[in-house]
C-alpha positions as semicolon CSV with decimal commas, in nm:
position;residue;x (nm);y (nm);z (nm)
1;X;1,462;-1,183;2,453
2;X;1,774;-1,216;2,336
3;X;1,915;-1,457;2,047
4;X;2,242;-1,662;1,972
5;X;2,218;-1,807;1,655
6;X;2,415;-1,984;1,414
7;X;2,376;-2,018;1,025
8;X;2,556;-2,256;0,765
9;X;2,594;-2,255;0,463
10;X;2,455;-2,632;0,441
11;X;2,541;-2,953;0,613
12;X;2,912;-2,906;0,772
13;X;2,958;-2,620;0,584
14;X;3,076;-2,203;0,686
15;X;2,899;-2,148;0,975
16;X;2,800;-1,813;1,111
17;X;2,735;-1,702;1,471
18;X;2,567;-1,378;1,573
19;X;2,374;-1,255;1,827
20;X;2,038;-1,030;1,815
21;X;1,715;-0,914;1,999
22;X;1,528;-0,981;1,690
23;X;1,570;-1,317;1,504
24;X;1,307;-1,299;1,234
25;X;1,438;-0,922;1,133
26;X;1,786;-1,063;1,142
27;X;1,748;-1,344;0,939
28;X;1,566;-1,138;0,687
29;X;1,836;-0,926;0,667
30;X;2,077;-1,180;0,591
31;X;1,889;-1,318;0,330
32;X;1,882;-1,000;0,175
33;X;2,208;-0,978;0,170
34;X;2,212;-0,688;0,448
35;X;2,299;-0,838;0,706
36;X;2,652;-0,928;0,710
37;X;2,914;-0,965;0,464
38;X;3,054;-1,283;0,558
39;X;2,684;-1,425;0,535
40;X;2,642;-1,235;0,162
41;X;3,010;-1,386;0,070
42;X;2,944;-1,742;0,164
43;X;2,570;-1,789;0,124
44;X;2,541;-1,882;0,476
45;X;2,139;-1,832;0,523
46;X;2,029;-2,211;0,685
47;X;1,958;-2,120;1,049
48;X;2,057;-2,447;1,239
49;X;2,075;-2,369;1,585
50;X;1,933;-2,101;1,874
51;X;1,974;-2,057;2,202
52;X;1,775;-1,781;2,397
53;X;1,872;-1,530;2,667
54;X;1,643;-1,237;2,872
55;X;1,936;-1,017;2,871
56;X;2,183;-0,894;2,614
57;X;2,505;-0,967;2,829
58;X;2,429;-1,299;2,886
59;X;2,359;-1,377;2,517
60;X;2,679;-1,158;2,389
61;X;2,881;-1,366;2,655
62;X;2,766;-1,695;2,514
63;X;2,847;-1,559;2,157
64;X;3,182;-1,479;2,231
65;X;3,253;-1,812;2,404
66;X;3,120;-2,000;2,090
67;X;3,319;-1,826;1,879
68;X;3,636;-1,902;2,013
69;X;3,521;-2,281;2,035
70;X;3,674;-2,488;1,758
71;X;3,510;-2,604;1,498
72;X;3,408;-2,985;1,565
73;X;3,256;-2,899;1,909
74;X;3,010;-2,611;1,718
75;X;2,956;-2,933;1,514
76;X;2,883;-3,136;1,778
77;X;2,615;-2,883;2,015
78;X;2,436;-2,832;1,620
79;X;2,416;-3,208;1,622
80;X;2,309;-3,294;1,942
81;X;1,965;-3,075;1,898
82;X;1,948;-3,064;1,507
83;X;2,125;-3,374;1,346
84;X;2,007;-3,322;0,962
85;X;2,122;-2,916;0,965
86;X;1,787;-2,887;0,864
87;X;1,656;-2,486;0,828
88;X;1,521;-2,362;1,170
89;X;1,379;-2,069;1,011
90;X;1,029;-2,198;1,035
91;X;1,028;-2,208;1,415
92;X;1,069;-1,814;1,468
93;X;0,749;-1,654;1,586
């Protein structure tokens, strides 16, 4: 499987999107600082929303396309499946 993900650095704040075959190492790696330096720079670590692919061009597709969105509708698809921003991190087998 493959991941889109986004992190933020809390409610409304810098948000992250990547993409990886391996969510738990990647979030890991983030949180040690590894992982990105965008992510190290603005402390984004809270993992509020994932979507889930079976092949890698699918999920770097959808990656692209969110990153170009702007910023209220990346707002609005975290909202409609995690309203508090809460930390997703939990959820990862």
């Amino acid at each position: 499987m493959y991941y889109v993900y986004m992190l933020a650095s809390k409610r409304h704040g810098t948000l992250y999107i990547g993409v990886t075959n391996d969510l738990r190492t990647r979030l890991e790696l983030h949180r040690m600082g590894k992982g990105s330096e965008f992510v190290r720079q603005y402390n984004v670590h809270r993992l509020v929303y994932v979507e889930s692919y079976e092949n890698a061009e699918d999920a770097i597709r959808r990656e692209k396309q969110l990153k170009k969105w702007n910023r209220d509708w990346k707002i609005r698809l975290i909202e409609e499946e995690n309203l508090e921003w809460c930390d997703l991190s939990h959820l990862i087998s």
